[in-house]
N, C-alpha and C positions, 0 to 999 in steps of 0.2 A: 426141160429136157437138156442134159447135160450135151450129149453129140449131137446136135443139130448141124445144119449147113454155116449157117452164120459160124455158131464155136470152131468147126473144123477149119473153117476160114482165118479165124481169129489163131487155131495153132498153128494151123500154117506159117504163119507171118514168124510165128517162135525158132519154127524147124528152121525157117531160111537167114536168121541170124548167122548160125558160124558157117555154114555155106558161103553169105558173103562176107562174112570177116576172115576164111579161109583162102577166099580169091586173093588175098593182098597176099602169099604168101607162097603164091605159086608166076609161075614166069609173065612177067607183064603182056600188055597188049590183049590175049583173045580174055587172059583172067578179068581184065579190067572191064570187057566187053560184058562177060559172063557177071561178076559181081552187079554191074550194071542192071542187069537184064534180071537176076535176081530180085535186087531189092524194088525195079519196078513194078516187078509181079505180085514180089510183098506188098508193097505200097496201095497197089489197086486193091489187093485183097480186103483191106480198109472198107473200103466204099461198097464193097460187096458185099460184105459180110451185117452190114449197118443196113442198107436196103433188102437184102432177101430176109433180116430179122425184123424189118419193120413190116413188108409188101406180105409177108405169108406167116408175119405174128409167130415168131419164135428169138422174142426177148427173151433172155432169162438172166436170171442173177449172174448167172457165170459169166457170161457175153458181156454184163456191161462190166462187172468186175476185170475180168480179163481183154477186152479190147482195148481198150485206155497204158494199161502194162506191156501189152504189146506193141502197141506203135510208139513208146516212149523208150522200150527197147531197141527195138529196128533203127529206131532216129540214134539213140546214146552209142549204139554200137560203132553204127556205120564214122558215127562223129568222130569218135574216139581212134577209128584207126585211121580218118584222111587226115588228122592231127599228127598221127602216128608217120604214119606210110606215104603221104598224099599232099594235096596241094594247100591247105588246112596249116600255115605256117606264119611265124611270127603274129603279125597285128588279127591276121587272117582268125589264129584262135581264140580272140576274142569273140569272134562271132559265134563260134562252137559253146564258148562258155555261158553267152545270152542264152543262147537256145535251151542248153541241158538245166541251166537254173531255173528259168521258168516252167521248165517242164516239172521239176523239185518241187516249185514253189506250188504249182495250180495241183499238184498229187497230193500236198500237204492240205492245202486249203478245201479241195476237196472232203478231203478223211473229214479234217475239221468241220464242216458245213455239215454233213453226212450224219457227225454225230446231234448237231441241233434240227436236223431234218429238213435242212434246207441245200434244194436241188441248186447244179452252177453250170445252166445250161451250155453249150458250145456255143458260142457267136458267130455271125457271118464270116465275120472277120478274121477268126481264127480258122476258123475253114480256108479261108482265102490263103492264111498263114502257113497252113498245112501244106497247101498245095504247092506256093512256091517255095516253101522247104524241101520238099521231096523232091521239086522238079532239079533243084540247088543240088541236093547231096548225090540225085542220076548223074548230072552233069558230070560233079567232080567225081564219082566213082569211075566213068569213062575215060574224060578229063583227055590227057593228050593222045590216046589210043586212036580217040574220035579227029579232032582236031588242039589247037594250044586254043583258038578262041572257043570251045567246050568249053575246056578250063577258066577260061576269064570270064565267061559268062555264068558257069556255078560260080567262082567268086563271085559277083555279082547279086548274084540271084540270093546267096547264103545271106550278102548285107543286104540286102531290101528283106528274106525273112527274118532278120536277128530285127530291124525295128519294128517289124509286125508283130514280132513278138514282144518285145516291149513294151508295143501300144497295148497288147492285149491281154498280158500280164498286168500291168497299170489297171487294166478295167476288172479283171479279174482280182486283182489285190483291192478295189478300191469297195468290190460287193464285198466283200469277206469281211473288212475291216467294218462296214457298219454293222455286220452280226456279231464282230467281236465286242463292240461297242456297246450294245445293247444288255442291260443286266437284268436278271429276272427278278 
């Protein structure tokens, strides 16, 4: 079923893209609040959308097609304008760059796997990764609105997920590479 609850969950997270990429472009402070409060809405949407498709059995091709695209957008989006707009500066965008490759890299690796039929599960870890990613890019979307140590603590938070991502890029490039390995 294409419009289930999970899918409509999963568009959601799409619709609220330029809503928060529009906050950075209107008067600072309650925008900062508001972008904020967006993308955390987006963000949970995630976890909702994966649970009411699993607890009441409405996976479908679409959902897993499209959930994976939209949380890699929400994240590149939001990245791309604290880079821009935000606290995301100097050495800071390295961090953003970890992030958005791996994300490249495990979308790539996936297609590839997908075509030899081999599934690349999520890990704990990256779960773990997710999480303080997002809690990383809330902070800095609020960032000084809230307080300056908001701000130092999404930096913070951005570098502990840029090496989680790392780690779990590393493990995710390290399954991949033995199915590339492999000749028939």
């Amino acid at each position: 079923m294409l419009f289930n609850l999970p899918n409509m969950l999963t568009l959601s997270r799409i619709v609220a893209i330029p809503l928060v990429v529009a906050c950075f472009w209107l008067d600072r402070g309650w925008a900062q609040w508001l972008s904020m409060i967006l993308f955390v809405i987006a963000a949970v949407t995630d976890w909702f959308d994966g649970y009411f498709a699993r607890r009441y059995h409405q996976i479908s091709r679409f959902g897993r097609f499209l959930d994976p695209i939209a949380d890699k957008l929400l994240v590149a989006a939001a990245l791309v304008m604290l880079v821009e707009f935000g606290p995301l500066r100097g050495i800071h965008v390295l961090a953003a760059l970890i992030i958005l490759a791996r994300e490249i890299l495990v979308s790539g690796l996936r297609e590839f796997l997908a075509e030899l039929r081999v599934g690349l599960p999520v890990s704990a870890l990256a779960k773990w990764k997710t999480a303080v990613q997002m809690v990383a890019i809330a902070a800095l979307l609020v960032g000084d609105a809230a307080s300056p140590w908001v701000t130092q603590a999404g930096l913070v938070l951005i570098w502990i997920a840029a090496a989680l991502t790392l780690i779990t890029g590393w493990d995710y490039l390290r399954t991949g590479l033995r199915h590339m390995a492999e000749e028939k």
